[in-house]
SEMIKOL-38055 format. One record per residue (C-alpha): x, y, z. Coordinates in steps of 0.2 Angstrom, whole numbers, padded with zeros to 4 digits, always signed. Example, Ala and Ser with C-alpha at 12.3 -4.5 7.8 and 13.67 -1.06 7.14 Angstrom:
+0062-0022+0039+0068-0005+0036
REM end
This chain:
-0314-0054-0988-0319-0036-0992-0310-0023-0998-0318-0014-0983-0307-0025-0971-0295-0016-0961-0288-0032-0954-0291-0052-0952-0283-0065-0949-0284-0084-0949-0277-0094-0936-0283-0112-0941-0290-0123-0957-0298-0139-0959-0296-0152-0972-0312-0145-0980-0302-0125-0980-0312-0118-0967-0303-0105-0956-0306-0100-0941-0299-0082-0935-0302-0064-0930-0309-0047-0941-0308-0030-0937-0321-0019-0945-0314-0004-0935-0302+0002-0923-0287-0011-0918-0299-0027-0908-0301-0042-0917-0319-0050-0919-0320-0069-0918-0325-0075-0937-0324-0090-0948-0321-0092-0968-0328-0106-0977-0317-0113-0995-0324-0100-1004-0317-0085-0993-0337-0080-0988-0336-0075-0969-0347-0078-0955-0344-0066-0942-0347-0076-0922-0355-0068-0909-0344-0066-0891-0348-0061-0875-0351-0043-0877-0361-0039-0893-0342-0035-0903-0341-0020-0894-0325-0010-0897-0311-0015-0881-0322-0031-0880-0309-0044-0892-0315-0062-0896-0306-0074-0908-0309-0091-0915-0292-0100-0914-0295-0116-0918-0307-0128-0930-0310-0144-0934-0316-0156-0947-0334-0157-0939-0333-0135-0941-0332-0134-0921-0324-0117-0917-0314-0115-0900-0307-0099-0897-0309-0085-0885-0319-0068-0879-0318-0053-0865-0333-0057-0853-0347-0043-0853-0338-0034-0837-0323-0033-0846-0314-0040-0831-0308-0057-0837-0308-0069-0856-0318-0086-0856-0312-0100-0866-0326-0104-0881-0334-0115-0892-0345-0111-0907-0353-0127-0908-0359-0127-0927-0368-0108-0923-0363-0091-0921-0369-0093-0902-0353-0098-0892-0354-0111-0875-0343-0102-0864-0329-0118-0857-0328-0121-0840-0310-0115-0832-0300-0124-0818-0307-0114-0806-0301-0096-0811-0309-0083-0818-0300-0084-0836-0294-0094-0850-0294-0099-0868-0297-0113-0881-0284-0115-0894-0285-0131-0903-0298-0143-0906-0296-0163-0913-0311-0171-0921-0316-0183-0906-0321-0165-0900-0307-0162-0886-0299-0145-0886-0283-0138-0878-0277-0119-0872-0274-0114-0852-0284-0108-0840-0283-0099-0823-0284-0112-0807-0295-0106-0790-0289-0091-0786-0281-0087-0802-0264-0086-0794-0258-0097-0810-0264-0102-0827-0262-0122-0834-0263-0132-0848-0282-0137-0850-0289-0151-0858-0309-0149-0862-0319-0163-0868-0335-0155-0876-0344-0171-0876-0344-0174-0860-0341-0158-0854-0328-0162-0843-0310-0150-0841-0295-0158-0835-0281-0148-0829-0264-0156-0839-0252-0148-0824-0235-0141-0826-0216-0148-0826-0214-0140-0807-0217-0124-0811-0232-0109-0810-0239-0111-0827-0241-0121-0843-0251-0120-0858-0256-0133-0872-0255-0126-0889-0260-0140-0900-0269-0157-0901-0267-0170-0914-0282-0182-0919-0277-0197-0907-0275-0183-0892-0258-0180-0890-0254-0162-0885-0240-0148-0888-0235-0134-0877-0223-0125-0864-0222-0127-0845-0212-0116-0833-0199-0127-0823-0196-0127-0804-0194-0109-0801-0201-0103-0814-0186-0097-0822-0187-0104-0837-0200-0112-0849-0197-0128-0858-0205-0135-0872-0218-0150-0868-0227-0164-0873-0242-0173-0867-0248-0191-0870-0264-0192-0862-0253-0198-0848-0237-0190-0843-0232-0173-0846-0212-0175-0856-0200-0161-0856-0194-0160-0871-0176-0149-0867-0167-0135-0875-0154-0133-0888-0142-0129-0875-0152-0112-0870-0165-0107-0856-0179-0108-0865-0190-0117-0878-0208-0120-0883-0218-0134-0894-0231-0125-0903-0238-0140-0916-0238-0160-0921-0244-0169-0931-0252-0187-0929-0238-0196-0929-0232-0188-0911-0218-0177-0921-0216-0160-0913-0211-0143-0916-0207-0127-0912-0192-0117-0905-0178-0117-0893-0165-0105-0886-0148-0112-0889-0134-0108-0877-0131-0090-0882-0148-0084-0881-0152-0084-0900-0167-0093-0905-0169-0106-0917-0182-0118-0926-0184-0136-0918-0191-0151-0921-0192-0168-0907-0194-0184-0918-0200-0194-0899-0185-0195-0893-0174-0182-0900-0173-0163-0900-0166-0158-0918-0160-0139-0922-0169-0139-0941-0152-0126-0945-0143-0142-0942-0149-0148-0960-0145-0131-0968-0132-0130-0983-0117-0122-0976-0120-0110-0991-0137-0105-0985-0128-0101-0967-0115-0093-0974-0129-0081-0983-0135-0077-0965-0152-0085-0965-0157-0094-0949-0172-0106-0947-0180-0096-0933-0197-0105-0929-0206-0119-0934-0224-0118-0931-0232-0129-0942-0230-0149-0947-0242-0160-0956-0242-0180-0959-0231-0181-0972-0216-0169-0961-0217-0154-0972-0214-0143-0959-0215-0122-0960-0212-0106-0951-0202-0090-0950-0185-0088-0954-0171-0075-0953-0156-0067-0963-0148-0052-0952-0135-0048-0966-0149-0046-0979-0160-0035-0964-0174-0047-0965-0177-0047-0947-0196-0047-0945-0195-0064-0956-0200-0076-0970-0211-0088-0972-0200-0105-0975-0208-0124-0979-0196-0137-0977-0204-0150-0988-0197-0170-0987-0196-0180-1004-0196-0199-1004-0180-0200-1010-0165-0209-0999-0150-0204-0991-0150-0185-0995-0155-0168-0989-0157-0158-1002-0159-0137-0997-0164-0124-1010-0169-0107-1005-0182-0098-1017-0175-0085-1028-0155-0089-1021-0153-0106-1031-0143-0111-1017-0142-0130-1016-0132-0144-1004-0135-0158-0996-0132-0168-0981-0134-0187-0974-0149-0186-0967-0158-0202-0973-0169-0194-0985-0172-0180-0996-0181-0163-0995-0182-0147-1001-0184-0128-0993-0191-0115-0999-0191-0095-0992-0207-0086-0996-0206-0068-0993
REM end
């Protein structure tokens, strides 16, 4: 990255530390671009020459380096789900029918999530894309309008929201390559899975009966507040888990948490890191030394980056 940069950002890594994300070079739109270990950038080409008004971002990458992501179309009328197979020129995905949608993730095997519009683009559904084949599949919905899959693990498992019957609320959801699973609420309206990992673990966030928001986390069976495993000391100090939008193999899981009394309300980042150690959970807050623990079966550590 430059010093000329006015903005980037990265939205996905791979195991080698290539990321996959958007700069902007001028003005407020995002360009789709990718970053290799070293930090050199390799700016993808969209749908409309990077045109100002004309956005495209890469949002996911893989192992193999295959891009998904997104772009305006040339009429400025709609976005196409992409993929920037290797090269800067992107494959525009089919849809479900619909003029719009976008790629979000993509697992090694080369199948990619995000949501596109059905025929007639009355409503938008979680999309599976297989870029071998070339085939899209359309994941459906728990009842209601629309969905949308936000990740995919390696053996295909998928992350997301749907909108319930009536399309009141949205709950958090998980797909097994055979059955969509509604995976609840904390007691509040609303929810949403935005990551896994490979073992199937999921997380995200969840309304709880009074309309706040906190971090969650669904083992496979079990929808788990993560401010459940918080030192009373750290609650008493205001800080609330607030959203979990990351968890690797080994459950170190992070995301952005909250402290109202302390006027942190735009967030911190947080890593909740497991130790192999039985029985205990053991919370430490960066910079606080606040320490407790709680019988949880094993041992881990959390940490506030600000």
């Amino acid at each position: 990255m430059t010093t000329s940069d006015l903005d980037s950002r990265g939205w996905s890594i791979n195991s080698s530390g290539a990321i996959a994300g958007g700069y902007a070079d001028r003005g407020f739109w995002f360009f789709a671009s990718t970053w290799n270990a070293a930090g050199v950038r390799t700016d993808l080409e969209d749908l409309a020459g990077r045109k100002d008004e004309f956005w495209s971002v890469g949002q996911g990458i893989n192992d193999l380096g295959q891009v998904v992501g997104a772009a305006v179309a040339a009429d400025n009328n709609s976005y196409k789900p992409l993929l920037w197979d290797n090269s800067t020129t992107p494959t525009v995905l089919d849809t479900l029918g619909g003029q719009t949608g976008e790629a979000l993730g993509i697992n090694n095997a080369g199948l990619a999530v995000g949501n596109s519009f059905t025929t007639g683009d009355a409503a938008s559904h979680a999309t599976l894309w297989d870029i071998n084949s070339g085939s899209v599949t359309d994941l459906g919905t728990l009842g209601g309008i629309d969905s949308n899959a936000l990740a995919i693990n390696q053996i295909g498992q998928i992350a997301g929201w749907s909108y319930l019957t009536g399309d009141l609320a949205q709950h958090a959801t998980f797909w097994d390559g055979a059955a969509l699973t509604d995976l609840g609420t904390l007691g509040g309206t609303n929810s949403s899975a935005l990551a896994l990992n490979n073992l199937g673990q999921v997380v995200g966030w969840s309304e709880l009966a009074d309309g706040s928001q906190h971090a969650m986390f669904w083992d496979g069976a079990t929808l788990i507040d993560l401010n459940s495993l918080l030192d009373p000391a750290l609650v008493s100090a205001g800080w609330v888990l607030k959203e979990a939008a990351g968890i690797n193999d080994h459950g170190a899981i992070v995301g952005t948490a909250v402290n109202d009394l302390l006027g942190i309300t735009n967030g911190h980042a947080f890593l909740l890191s497991p130790v192999p150690e039985p029985e205990t959970y053991d919370m430490l807050l960066a910079g606080l030394g606040l320490m407790g623990a709680m019988a949880r079966r094993r041992k881990v550590t959390v940490k506030l980056h600000g």
